[in-house]
Steps between C-alpha positions, in 0.01 A plus 500: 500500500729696303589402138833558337490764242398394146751438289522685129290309235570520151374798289120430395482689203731592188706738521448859300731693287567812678422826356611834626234654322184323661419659838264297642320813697463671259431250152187356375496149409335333180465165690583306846819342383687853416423640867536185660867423334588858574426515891660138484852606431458788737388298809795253411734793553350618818486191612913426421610843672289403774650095562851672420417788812390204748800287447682846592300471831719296716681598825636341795349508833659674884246314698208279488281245704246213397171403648197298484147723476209366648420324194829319529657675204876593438528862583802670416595837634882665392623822459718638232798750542397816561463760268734739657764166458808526271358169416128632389521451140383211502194541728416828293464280210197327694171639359183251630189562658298234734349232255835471291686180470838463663771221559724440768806320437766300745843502456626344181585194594186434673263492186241622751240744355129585571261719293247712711262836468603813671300587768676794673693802381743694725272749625494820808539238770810214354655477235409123453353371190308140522462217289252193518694227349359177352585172608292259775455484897807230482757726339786553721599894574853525361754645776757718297628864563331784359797574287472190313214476380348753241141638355438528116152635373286294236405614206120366499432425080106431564355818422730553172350152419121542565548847259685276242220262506238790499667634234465163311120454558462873392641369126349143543180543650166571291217485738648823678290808480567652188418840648731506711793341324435793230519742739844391653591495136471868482216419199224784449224348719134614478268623789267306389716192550641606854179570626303159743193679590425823617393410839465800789661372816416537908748764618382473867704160586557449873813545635616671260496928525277684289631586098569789333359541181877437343468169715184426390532494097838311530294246719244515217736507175668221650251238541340617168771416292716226371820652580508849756821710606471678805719817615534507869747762644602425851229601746234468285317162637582279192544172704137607655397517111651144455318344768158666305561364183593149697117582675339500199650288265495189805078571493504334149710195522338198448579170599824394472602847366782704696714886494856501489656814707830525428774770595881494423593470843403268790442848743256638233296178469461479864382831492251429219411184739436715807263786297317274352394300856405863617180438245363187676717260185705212614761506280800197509858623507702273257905526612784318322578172725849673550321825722265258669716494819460885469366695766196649279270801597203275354541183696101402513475481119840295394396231270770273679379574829097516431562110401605383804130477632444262222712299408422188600715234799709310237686816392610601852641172529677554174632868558649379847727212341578756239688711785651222610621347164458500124152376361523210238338543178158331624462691813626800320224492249232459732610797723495699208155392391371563847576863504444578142149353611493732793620847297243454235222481739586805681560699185174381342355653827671834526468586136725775526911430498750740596861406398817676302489507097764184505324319767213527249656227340493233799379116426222543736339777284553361153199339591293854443464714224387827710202757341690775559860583614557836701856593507609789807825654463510465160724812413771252637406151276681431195349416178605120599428506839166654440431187246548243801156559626336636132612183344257228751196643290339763640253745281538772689846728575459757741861688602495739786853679587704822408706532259684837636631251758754202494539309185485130490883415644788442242908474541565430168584818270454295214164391609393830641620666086242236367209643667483181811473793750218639368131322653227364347338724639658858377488319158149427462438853632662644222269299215152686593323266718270557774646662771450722824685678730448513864532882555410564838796466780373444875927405626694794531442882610463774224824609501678173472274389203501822279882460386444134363162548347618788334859318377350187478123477438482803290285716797174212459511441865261578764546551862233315698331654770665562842834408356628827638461365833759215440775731719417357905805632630617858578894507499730695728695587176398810406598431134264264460168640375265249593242643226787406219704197729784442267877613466771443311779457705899573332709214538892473358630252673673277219403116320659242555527169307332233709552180326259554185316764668527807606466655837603791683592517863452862651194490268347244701615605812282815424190291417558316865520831633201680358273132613622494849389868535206473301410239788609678781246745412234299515483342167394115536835310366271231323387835267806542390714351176853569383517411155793482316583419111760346556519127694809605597410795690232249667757278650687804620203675653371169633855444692533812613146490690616187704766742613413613843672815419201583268219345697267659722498361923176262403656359169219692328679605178546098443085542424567689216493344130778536263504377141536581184302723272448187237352305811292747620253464178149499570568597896476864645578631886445828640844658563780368217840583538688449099884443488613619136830369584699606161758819562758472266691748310437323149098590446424126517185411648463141397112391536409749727429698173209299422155673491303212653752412725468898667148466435492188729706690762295805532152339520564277805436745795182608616575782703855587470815490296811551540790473263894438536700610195770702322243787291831588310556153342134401462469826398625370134156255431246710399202286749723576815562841347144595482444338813764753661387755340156437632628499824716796527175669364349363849804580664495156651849412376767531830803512601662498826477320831196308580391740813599785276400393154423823260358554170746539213469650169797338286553606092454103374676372231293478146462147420662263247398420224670113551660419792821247473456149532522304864787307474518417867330181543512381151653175452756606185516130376140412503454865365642409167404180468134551530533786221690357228361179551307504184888573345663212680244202426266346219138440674379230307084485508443115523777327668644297783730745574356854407842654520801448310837725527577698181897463616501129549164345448506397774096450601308592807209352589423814759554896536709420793713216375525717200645826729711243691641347188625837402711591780665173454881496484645690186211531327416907592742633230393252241098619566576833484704530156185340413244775629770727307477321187096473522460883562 
């Protein structure tokens, strides 16, 4: 049964003085407190911009329906106005993915409302989203009109929480490896100290391919030492590296003893889940109890599914009144007994648990202190998240990731200037410790790889063998080379504002275009991606395709995947089709700018690549400039009718040295809030109520209440002759 989403606790440590001048990326720390105070008051930020974005997340609905699943369960299906609508600005505004919390509301003077988890996103075939809703098998299914009732998003405050309290035990704590806590410090730490034992591992693991010899001394650094960084570009087999190290350290457990792999994301750690089965492991997959409804591609190792062949009569009995009605406290206690029975039993067996950084921090696995914590995707974990899973014990740290990729994710420009979107993981690599890079890449075909290991990688990457016969199809273009399958193809057709976002209408048109052709000559449709960095550009693409202008007789463009280029981390296909989107007359690119973003983007195709953009405007960054210039060179960048494309040779703009800020999607008010905060309010260190208004005195005891406090009534002009008079 669904729970309601958990409500915001108090904060659970004292609030820091801010400092402009300690990055935390970048700094060294003297001691745990200093570090711990610092990422504190940048997580607290984060966390207000993103409670103050979901409350922003609310729209009305054009249709909807409610069911009962199999399992009896309120399902709730609605659509929102279409993007296209006059009346879209709201929807826009409505950013979730499946495992988010959501509300639906009645009308007012109903006071109906149920919380649920999305479990559907409008995708190529509806543009329905779903929602599980909590409540019992007696609740009565409300009977209103679409157009009353209304969806909000939930800002979910556990994982801010579990980092505040990791954050806590990484000050309060003693018996945690000293090791490691001085090398998360940034303190000079000694080889000597790192080093476990200098033990040569088995490199021939079934079901696993054979290593390389880069593969092969990361494998061996890492389960030699007491924390390990490991470099792996895309392509290069890293997860198959993971599920090594996982080999070999689960040989040494004793009794009682277990290994923590943890990833950011739930998609990484099921990926982590399913590499290491491939070794003969059985590894239990540890979800929070809001994504156990899920569908999952691991269903055979779920903890909360793996108990149901144990647990015993007497909780059946009690989990079937619980559909029906609220337990009392008695019966309630004795469920939960029953299963947290059942869960340790299975995790005592499988030895090895697979679960997010936050979910890390679940009751159930308080219980273990882990030997050894392996993190995957770790160029994407913040210093805080990263701490979830460091912070139950372990002696061992072993990140695996890239850092030339995404970033761990952060909205707040106040907590992105503080260093918060820099990872663990990029700043231990800059202090000296062991670390190896993954060098050889087996995913995409010479050609596509040698622009971003040159721009990205610094030319260390290899091209494994038979990668040059990637290419399987031979087009009836004839400007496609098939020994060199990419083109950029010249696009300006003009942005538009979509909501928040930004998408761009011929643009995508273009993209539809290129996919149904690329299928109509043979190209299987499930090989091929559009990706897009904008969201906005997704829900335009994706609405477009359910036009049966744009499909093909047998519906087979609908098999095609579109998403965005964020999403698409850690995934690859063999034809991708990128939508630049931006053509404006201004030189603003917004985030499309960003080196790991394009370096994302261009390493996702095996064994072709083609690119939608204005050359003149991106022209002006220097990474898309050398990446045009690269491909004039190749005289792969086109112009001109599909059936008729031909090579062009354009004089490109020289780059800028800065280009202007994005103003298009930035929320003005929040925007100078969040930066003169430190102006506007006293933080006190030990108090009740951390903040207190330098125009009134009026205290906070939050970020948020403190932001909402300021755009009270009136009190605007008296805060700013104050920021005057304190500069």
């Amino acid at each position: 049964m669904i729970t309601s989403c958990p409500q915001t606790s108090p904060l659970l440590i004292p609030m820091a003085n801010w400092s402009e001048d300690v990055l935390i990326s970048q700094s060294r720390f003297s001691n745990s407190k200093d570090l711990a105070d610092s990422v504190f008051v940048a997580i607290s930020v984060e966390r207000a911009e993103q409670e103050r974005a979901a409350k922003k997340m609310r729209a009305g609905l054009i249709w909807h329906d409610i069911v009962r699943d199999e399992r009896n369960e309120l399902v709730f299906h609605f659509q929102l106005p279409d993007i296209t609508n006059m009346e879209s600005k709201d929807t826009m505004a409505i950013r979730v993915s499946i495992g988010d919390f959501g509300k639906i509301e009645g009308p007012q003077e109903s006071k109906w409302e149920r919380h649920g988890i999305i479990t559907k996103l409008p995708d190529l075939t509806d543009d329905n989203y779903c929602i599980l809703l909590n409540g019992t098998s007696q609740d009565l299914t409300p009977k209103w009109k679409s157009n009353e009732i209304t969806f909000q998003v939930l800002y979910n405050p556990v994982p801010f929480e579990r980092e505040c309290a990791a954050l806590k035990k990484f000050v309060e704590v003693t018996n945690f490896n000293e090791t490691i806590r001085q090398a998360i410090l940034g303190a000079e730490v000694s080889l000597d100290d790192l080093k476990i034992n200098d033990e040569v591992p088995e490199y021939d693991i079934q079901g696993l391919p054979p290593f390389n010899s880069f593969q092969q001394a990361a494998i061996k650094m890492a389960i030699n030492n007491r924390v390990a960084i490991i470099e792996g570009p895309g392509g290069t087999g890293k997860t198959d590296v993971l599920a090594a190290i996982a080999f070999h350290l689960s040989k040494n457990l004793k009794e009682d003893e277990i290994l923590f792999v943890c990833s950011p994301s739930n998609a990484a750690a099921d990926e982590c889940a399913l590499r290491i089965m491939k070794t003969g492991l059985n590894p239990v997959r540890v979800v929070a109890e809001s994504r156990q409804m899920l569908e999952s591609r691991v269903p055979d190792i779920l903890l909360h599914r793996l108990i149901r062949d144990i647990l015993p009569t007497e909780f059946k009995k009690l989990d079937n009144i619980k559909k029906k009605r609220k337990l009392n406290n008695g019966e309630q206690q004795r469920f939960k007994e029953l299963k947290t029975q059942a869960e340790l039993e299975i995790i005592r067996q499988r030895r090895i648990v697979c679960c997010t950084t936050s979910s890390s921090a679940m009751e159930i696995l308080r219980e273990f202190k882990p030997v050894a914590i392996i993190v995957d995707e770790a160029g994407q974990g913040s210093i805080s998240n990263v701490l979830v899973p460091v912070m139950t014990g372990a002696n061992q740290l072993i990140l695996v990731g890239d850092t030339a990729q995404l970033p761990p994710l952060v909205t707040s420009p106040k907590a992105l200037s503080a260093g918060l979107g820099v990872s663990l993981m990029e700043r231990l690599g800059e202090f000296g410790l062991p670390k190896e890079m993954l060098r050889v890449q087996h995913r995409m075909v010479p050609s596509l790889s040698a622009f971003p290991n040159e721009q990205f990688y610094g030319g260390l990457l290899l091209d494994g063998e038979n990668t040059e016969k990637l290419v399987s199809y031979s087009s009836k273009w004839k400007w496609i080379d098939v020994s060199n399958p990419k083109a950029f193809l010249s696009s300006f057709y003009e942005e538009t504002k979509v909501g928040r976002s930004i998408g761009n209408d011929g643009q995508a048109k273009e993209a539809i275009v290129l996919a149904n052709k690329l299928i109509i000559s043979g190209i299987d449709p499930s090989d091929i991606a559009i990706l897009s960095f904008y969201d906005g550009q997704r829900r335009i693409i994706s609405r477009l395709i359910r036009d049966p202008i744009y499909s093909t007789r047998d519906k087979k463009l609908r098999e095609i995947e579109v998403s965005t280029v964020d999403s698409f981390q850690g995934r690859e296909n063999k034809y991708i089709i990128v939508c630049t989107v931006r053509c404006n007359e201004r030189n603003k690119l917004g985030f499309i700018s960003d080196r790991r973003r394009i370096n994302l983007a261009l390493t996702r195709p095996q064994a072709g690549l083609f690119i939608l953009g204005n050359y003149e405007l991106l022209s002006v960054d220097k990474t898309w400039n050398a990446l045009l210039n690269c491909y004039v060179n190749e005289g792969v960048l086109m112009e001109g009718d599909l059936d008729s494309m031909k090579s062009i040779k354009p004089k490109l703009r020289t780059p800028l040295s800065s280009l202007p800020p994005d103003d298009e999607n930035v929320d003005e008010d929040q925007e100078e809030c969040t930066n003169n905060f430190a102006l506007w309010f006293t933080i006190y260190y030990r108090s009740r109520h951390p903040f207190q208004c330098k125009a009134c005195n009026t205290p906070a005891s939050s970020y948020a209440q403190a932001i909402e406090h300021l755009r009270s009534h009136g009190h605007r002009t008296k805060a700013a002759k104050v920021i005057s008079e304190t500069k």
